[in-house]
C-alpha positions in Angstrom: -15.1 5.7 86.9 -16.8 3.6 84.8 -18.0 -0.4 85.0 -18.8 -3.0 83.0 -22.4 -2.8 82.0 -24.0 -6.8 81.2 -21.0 -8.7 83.1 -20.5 -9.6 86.6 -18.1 -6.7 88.2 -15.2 -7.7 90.2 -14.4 -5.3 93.1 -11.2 -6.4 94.9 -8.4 -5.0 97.5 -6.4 -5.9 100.7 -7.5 -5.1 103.8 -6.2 -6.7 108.2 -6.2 -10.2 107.8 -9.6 -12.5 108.3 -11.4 -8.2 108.2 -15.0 -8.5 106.7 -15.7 -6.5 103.8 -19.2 -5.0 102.5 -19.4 -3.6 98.8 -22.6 -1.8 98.0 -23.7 -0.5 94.8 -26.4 -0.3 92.4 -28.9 -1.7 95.1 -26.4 -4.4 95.9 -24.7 -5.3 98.9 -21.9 -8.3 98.8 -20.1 -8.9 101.8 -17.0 -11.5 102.0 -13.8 -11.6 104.8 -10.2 -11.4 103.7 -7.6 -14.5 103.7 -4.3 -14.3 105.7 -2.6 -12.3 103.1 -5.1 -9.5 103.5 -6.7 -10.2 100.0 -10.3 -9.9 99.2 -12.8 -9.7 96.2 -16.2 -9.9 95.6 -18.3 -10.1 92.0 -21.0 -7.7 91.2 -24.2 -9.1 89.7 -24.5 -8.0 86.0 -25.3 -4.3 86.0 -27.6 -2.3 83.3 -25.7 0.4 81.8 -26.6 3.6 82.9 -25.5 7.4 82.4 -26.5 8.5 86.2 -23.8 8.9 88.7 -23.9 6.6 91.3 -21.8 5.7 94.6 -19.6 2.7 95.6 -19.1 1.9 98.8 -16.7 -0.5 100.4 -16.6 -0.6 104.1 -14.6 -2.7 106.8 -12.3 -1.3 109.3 -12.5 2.1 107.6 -15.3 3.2 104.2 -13.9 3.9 101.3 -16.7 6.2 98.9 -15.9 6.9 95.1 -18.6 9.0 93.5 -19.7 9.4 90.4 -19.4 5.8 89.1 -21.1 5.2 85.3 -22.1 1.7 83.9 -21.1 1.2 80.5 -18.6 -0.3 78.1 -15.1 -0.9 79.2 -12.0 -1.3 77.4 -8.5 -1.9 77.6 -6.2 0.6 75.0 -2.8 -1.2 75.2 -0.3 -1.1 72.4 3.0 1.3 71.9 3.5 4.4 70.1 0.3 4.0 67.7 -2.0 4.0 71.3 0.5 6.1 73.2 -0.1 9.0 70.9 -2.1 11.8 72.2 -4.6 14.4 70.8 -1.5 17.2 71.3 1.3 16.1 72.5 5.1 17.3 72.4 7.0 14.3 71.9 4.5 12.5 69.3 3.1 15.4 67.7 -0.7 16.2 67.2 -3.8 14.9 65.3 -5.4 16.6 62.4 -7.4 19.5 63.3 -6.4 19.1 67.4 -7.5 22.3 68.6 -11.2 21.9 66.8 -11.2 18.2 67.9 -10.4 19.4 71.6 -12.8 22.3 72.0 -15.8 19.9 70.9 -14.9 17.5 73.3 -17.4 17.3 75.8 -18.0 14.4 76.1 -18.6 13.8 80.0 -19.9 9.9 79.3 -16.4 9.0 78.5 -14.0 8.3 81.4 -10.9 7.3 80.5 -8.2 6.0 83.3 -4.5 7.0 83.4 -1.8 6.5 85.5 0.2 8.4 87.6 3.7 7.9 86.8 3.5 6.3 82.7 6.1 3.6 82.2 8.7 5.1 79.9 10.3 2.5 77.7 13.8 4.9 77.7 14.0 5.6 81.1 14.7 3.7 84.6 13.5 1.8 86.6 12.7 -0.9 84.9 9.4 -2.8 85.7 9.7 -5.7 87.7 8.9 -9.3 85.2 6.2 -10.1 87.8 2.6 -7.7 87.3 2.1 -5.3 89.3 -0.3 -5.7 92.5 -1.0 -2.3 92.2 -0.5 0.9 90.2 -1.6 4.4 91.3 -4.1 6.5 88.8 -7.1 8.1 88.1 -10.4 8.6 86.1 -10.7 11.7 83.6 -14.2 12.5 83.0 -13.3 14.1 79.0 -13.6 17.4 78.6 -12.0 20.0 76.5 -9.9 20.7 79.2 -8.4 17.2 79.6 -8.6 16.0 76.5 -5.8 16.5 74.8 -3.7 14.0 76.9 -5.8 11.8 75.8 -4.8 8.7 73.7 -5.6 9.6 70.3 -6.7 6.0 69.1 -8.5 5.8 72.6 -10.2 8.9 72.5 -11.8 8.1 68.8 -12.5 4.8 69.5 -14.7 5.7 72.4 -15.9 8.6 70.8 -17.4 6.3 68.2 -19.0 3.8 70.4 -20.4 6.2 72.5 -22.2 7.4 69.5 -23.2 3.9 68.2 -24.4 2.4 71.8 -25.3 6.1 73.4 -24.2 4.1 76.9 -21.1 5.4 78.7 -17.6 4.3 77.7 -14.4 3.9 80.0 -10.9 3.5 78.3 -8.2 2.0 80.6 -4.6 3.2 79.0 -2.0 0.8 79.2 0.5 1.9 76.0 4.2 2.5 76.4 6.1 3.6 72.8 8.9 1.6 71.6 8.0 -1.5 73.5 8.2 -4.8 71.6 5.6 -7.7 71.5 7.7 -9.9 74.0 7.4 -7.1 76.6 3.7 -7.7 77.3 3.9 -11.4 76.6 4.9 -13.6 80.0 8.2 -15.9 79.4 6.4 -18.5 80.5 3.4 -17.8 77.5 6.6 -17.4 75.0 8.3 -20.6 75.7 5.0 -22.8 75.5 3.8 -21.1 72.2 4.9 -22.5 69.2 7.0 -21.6 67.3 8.3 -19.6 70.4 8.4 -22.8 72.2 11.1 -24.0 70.0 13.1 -21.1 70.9 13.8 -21.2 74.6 17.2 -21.9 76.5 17.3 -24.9 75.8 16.5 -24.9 72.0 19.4 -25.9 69.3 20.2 -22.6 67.2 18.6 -25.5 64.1 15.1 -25.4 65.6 15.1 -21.8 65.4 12.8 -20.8 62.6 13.7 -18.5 60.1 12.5 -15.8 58.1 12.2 -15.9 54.2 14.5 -14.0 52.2 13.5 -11.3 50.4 14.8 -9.7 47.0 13.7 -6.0 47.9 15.7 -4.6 44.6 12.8 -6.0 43.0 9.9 -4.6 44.7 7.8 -1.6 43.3 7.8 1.6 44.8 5.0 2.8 46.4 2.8 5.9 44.8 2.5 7.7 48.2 3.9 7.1 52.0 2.3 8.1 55.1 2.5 11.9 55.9 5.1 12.6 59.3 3.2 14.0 62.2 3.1 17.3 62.4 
């Protein structure tokens, strides 16, 4: 795992009802008690990155240890296809020079988090319009071994910025191919937001705006196109 370095950390769960809860890391202790719906969270104070594994603790009824946490840079790799690409992969193809890009992977200060059971765009169930509470997964420490399930974009990205910041790097994956915009938009965001606004159920098919037309017999062709993946 890795956490935000330079930011307050939220740490949050469920627990019994009205249960007190300690967190403890980094020399910190915070301690709060759940509502009647059994939620809780508590905010780190800003933490200094750091490459040294360290534990977190949360304790109430039961202790919950997770070992091994880094402080760093964390980001969010959301998109479709172009993030949902891995280093090798069967359905999308590979990367230039995979196998030489996966054996030098040892990169053990990048963590990135996938999970479980991947949403597949082509396949049922379909997820539920409200987010989820919760979605089972787990952190890869990246190694030649694990790397090539990697999301491409991901893996380069924090590749890089490990290099440039020399501080660890988590990578939480969130990409599902074939998805459109409005799929990780709210309704709600897409009927307030103009021009979306002006195309809700109750909007005249007049206020819907329109694309320009385009002559494409008259366009140039292009010199090159984009090589297929391999």
């Amino acid at each position: 795992m890795v956490l935000q370095a330079n930011a307050p950390v939220a740490i949050w769960g469920w627990a019994d009802a009205s249960e007190e809860v300690k967190v403890e890391f980094a020399g910190q202790t915070k301690s709060t008690k759940t509502g009647a719906d059994g939620k809780w969270q508590v905010k780190l104070d800003k933490l200094q990155p750091s490459d040294q594994a360290q534990t977190l603790t949360v304790s109430g009824t039961n202790k919950i240890t997770i070992q091994d946490v880094l402080v760093g840079e964390v980001w969010l790799a959301s998109c479709q296809l172009n993030m949902e690409m891995r280093i090798k992969d069967k359905m999308h193809g590979l990367v230039d020079n995979a196998d030489a890009e996966i054996a030098a992977a040892k990169h053990p200060e990048i963590r990135v988090f996938v999970h479980d059971v991947p949403f597949e765009i082509y396949q049922l169930p379909v997820p539920a319009d409200e987010p989820a509470h919760d979605r089972a997964g787990s952190w890869r420490v990246c190694t030649p071994e694990t790397v090539g399930d990697f999301s491409a974009m991901g893996y380069f990205f924090a590749r890089d910025l490990l290099a440039e910041l020399n501080q660890p790097i988590g990578i939480l994956t969130s990409a599902v191919g074939g998805t459109p915009i409005e799929a990780w938009t709210s309704a709600s965001a897409q009927q307030t937001s103009s021009p979306c606004s002006k195309t809700g159920k109750n909007a005249s098919p007049a206020s819907i705006p329109k694309a320009p037309r385009k002559n494409f017999s008259k366009t140039k062709p292009h010199g090159s196109r984009p090589a297929p993946p391999r």
